[in-house]
C-alpha positions in Angstrom: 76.8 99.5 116.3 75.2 100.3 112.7 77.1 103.6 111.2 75.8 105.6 108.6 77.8 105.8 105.7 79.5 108.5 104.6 78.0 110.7 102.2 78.9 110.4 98.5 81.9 112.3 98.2 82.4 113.3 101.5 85.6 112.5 103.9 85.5 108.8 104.6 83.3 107.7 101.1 85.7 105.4 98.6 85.9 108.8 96.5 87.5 110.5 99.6 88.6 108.0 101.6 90.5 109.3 105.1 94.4 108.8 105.0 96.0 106.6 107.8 99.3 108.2 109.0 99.1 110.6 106.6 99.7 108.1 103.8 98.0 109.1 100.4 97.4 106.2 98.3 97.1 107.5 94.6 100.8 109.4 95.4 102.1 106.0 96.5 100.5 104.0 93.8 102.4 106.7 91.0 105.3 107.1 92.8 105.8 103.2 92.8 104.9 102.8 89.2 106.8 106.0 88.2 110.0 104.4 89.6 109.2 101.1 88.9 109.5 99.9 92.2 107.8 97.3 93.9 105.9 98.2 96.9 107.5 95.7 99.8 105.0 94.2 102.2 107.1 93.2 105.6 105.1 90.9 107.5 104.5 90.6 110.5 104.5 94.4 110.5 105.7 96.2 113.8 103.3 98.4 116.3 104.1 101.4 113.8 101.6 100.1 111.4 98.5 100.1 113.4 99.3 104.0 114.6 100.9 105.2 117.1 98.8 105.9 119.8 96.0 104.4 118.5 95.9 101.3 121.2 97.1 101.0 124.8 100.1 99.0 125.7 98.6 96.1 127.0 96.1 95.8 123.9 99.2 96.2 121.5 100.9 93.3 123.0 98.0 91.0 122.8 97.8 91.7 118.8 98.2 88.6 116.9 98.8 89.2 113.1 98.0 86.3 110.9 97.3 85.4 107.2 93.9 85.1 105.6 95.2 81.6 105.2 96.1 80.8 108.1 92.9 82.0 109.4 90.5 80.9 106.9 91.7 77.2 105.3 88.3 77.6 102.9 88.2 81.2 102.1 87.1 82.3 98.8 89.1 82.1 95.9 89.9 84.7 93.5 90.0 82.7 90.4 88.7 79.0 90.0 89.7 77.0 87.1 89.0 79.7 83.9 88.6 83.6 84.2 85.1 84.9 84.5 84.2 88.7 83.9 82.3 88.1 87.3 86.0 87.8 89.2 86.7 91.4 88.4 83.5 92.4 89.4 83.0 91.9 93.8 82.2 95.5 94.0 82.1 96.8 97.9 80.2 93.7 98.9 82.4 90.6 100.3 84.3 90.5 102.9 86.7 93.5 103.8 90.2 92.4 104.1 89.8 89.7 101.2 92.1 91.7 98.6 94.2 92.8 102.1 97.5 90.6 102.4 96.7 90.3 105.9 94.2 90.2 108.5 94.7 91.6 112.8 92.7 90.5 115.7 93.3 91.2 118.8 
């Protein structure tokens, strides 16, 4: 099913995006460089963080996390060889998930 966009600006667009759990990323991001903590990945992650709620029990026990990697031997690479100004620049094209350390299917 095609979905329209959300408008510039407006809740859901990448200048307001919506907040899963609650969780705002621009406070984290400070908050983490502030401190000068690292931000710790734990993987696989456990049924809190898809959302509670958010799938039935039988779905949630047929989720299967798994690397990029794993997943895709040939995905793209972020850097081949030398630096390019055009590795910086994907914009929103590309595939979702490619700067995510993980992908879920279920």
């Amino acid at each position: 099913d095609f979905k329209m966009p959300p408008p510039s600006g407006g809740m859901g667009s990448e200048t307001n995006p919506l907040k899963f759990m609650d969780q705002d990323y621009n406070f984290l991001q400070d908050y983490y460089l502030k401190t000068r903590q690292r931000f710790v990945e734990f993987f696989p992650p456990d049924p809190h963080s898809i959302g509670k709620g958010l799938l039935e029990p039988d779905d949630m026990a047929r989720v299967e996390w798994i690397r990029p990697t794993v997943l895709y031997s040939n995905l793209a690479e972020f850097i081949v060889k030398t630096v390019s100004r055009f590795d910086y620049a994907q914009g929103s094209v590309g595939i979702p998930g490619m700067s995510n350390p993980m992908f879920c299917r279920v």
